[in-house]
LUMMAR-744530 format. One record per residue (C-alpha): residue number from 1; residue in one letter; z, y negated, x negated. Coordinates in nm, 3 decimals, always signed. Layout:
<nunus>
num=NUM residu=a up=Z north=Y east=X
...
</nunus>
This chain:
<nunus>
num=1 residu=x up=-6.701 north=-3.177 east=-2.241
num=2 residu=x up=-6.332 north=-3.140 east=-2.280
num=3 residu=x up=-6.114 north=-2.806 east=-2.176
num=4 residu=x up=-6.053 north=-2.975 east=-1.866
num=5 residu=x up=-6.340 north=-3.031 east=-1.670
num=6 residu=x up=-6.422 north=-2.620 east=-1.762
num=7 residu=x up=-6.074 north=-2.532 east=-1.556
num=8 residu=x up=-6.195 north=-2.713 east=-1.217
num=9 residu=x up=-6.543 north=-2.560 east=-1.270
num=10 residu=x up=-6.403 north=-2.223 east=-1.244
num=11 residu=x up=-6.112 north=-2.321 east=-1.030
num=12 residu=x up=-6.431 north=-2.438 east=-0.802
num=13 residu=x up=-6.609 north=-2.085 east=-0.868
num=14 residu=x up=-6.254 north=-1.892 east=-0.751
num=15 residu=x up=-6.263 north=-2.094 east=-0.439
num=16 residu=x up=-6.600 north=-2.038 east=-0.317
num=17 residu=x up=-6.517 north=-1.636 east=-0.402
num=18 residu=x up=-6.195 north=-1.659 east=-0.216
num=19 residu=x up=-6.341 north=-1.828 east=+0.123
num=20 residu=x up=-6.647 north=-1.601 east=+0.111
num=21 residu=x up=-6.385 north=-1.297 east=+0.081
num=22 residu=x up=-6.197 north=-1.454 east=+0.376
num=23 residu=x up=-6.508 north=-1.482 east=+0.602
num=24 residu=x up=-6.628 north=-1.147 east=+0.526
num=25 residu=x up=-6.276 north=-0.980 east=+0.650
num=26 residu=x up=-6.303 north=-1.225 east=+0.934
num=27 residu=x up=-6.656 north=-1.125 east=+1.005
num=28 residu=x up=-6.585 north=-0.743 east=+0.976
num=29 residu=x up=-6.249 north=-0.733 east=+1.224
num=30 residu=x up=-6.500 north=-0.940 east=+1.457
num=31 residu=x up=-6.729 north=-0.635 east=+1.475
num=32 residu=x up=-6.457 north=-0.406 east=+1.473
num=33 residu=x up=-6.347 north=-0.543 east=+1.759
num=34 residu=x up=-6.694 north=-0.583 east=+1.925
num=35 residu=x up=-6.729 north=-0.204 east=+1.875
num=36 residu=x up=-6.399 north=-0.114 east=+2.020
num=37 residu=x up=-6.505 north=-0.327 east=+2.345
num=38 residu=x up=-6.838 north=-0.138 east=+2.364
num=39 residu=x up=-6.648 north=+0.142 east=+2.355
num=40 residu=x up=-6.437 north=+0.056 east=+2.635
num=41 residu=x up=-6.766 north=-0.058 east=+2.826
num=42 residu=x up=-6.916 north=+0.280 east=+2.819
num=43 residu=x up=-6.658 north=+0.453 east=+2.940
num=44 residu=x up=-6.571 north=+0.265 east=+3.252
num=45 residu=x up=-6.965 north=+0.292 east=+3.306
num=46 residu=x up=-6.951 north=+0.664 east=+3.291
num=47 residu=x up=-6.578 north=+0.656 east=+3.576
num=48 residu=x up=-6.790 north=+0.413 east=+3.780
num=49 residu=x up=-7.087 north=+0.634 east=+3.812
num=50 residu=x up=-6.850 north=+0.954 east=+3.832
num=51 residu=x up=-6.660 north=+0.750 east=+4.129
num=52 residu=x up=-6.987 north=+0.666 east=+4.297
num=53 residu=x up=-7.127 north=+1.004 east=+4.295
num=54 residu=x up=-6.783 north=+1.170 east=+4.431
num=55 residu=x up=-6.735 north=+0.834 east=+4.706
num=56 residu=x up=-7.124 north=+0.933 east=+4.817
num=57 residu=x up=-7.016 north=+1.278 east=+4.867
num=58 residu=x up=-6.703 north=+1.216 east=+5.026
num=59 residu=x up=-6.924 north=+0.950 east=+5.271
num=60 residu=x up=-7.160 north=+1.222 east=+5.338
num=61 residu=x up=-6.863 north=+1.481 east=+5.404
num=62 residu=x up=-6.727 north=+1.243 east=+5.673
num=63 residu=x up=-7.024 north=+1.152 east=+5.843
num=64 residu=x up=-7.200 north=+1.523 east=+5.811
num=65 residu=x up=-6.913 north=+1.765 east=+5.789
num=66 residu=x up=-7.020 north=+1.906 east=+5.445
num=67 residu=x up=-7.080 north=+1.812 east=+5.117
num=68 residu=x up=-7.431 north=+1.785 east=+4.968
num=69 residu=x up=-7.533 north=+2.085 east=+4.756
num=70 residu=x up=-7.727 north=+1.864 east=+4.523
num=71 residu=x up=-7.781 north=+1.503 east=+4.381
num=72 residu=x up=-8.109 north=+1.471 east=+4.521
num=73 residu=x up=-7.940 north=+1.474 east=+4.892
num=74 residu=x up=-7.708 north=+1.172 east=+4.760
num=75 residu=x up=-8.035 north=+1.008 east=+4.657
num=76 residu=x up=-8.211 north=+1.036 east=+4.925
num=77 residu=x up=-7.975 north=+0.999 east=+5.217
num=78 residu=x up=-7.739 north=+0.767 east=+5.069
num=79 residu=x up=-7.879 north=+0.551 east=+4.803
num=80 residu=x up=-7.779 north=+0.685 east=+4.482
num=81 residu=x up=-7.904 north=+0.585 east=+4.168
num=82 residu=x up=-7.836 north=+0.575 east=+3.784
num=83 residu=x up=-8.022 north=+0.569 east=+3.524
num=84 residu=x up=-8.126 north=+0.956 east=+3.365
num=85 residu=x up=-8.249 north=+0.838 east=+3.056
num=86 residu=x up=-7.902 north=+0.754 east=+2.985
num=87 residu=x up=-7.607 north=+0.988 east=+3.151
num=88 residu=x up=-7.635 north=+1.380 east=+3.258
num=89 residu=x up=-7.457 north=+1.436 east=+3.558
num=90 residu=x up=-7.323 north=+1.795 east=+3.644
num=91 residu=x up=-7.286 north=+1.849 east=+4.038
num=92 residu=x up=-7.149 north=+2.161 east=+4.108
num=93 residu=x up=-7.150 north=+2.288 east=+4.453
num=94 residu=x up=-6.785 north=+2.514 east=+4.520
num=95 residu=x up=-6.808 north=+2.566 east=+4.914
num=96 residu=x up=-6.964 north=+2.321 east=+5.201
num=97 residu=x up=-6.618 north=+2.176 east=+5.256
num=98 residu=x up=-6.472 north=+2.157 east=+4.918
num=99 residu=x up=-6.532 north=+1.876 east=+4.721
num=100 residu=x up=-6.818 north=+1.932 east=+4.434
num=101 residu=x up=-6.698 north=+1.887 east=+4.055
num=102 residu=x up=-6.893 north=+1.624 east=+3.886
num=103 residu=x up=-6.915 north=+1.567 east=+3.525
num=104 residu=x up=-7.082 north=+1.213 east=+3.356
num=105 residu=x up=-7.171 north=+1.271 east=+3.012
num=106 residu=x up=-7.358 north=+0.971 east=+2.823
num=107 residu=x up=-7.682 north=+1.105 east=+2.647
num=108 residu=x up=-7.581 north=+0.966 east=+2.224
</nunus>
């Protein structure tokens, strides 16, 4: 074996280090990413559920001439839903013709 043939061994070694480096920071902005975008997800869930609970209201207010003092009346008379497993929602009742203050709040 002559000192040659040991440089492009380890010149081989340094390469294979190198591109496995490279795929790892590849790999972790990739799930950086992915976490950022689930991120985004849940919180556009949590303004679409807000909006749906408020528009329900609002629909009930127009047809009924007052708000609903609770969820239950959304989900009975007007086809709420969500899942409770997963968000608290906060209804608060101000007056029968003010609009209620509702607060989504994903369960960790």
């Amino acid at each position: 074996m002559n000192r040659f043939e040991k440089n492009r061994a380890g010149s081989g070694l340094w390469k294979k280090l190198a591109s496995a480096a490279f795929f790892a920071a590849v790999l972790g902005l990739f799930l950086l990413g992915l976490d950022s975008l689930s991120g985004v997800t849940a919180r556009q869930e949590e303004e679409g559920l807000k909006n749906s609970i408020l528009q329900s209201a609002v629909h009930c207010y127009a047809l009924e001439g007052f708000y609903p003092d609770s969820l239950d009346y959304l989900r009975d008379h007007y086809g709420l839903s969500y899942d409770r497993d997963r968000y608290i929602v906060s209804y608060e009742i101000i007056g029968s013709n003010l609009m209620p203050d509702v607060s989504v709040i994903v369960k960790s």
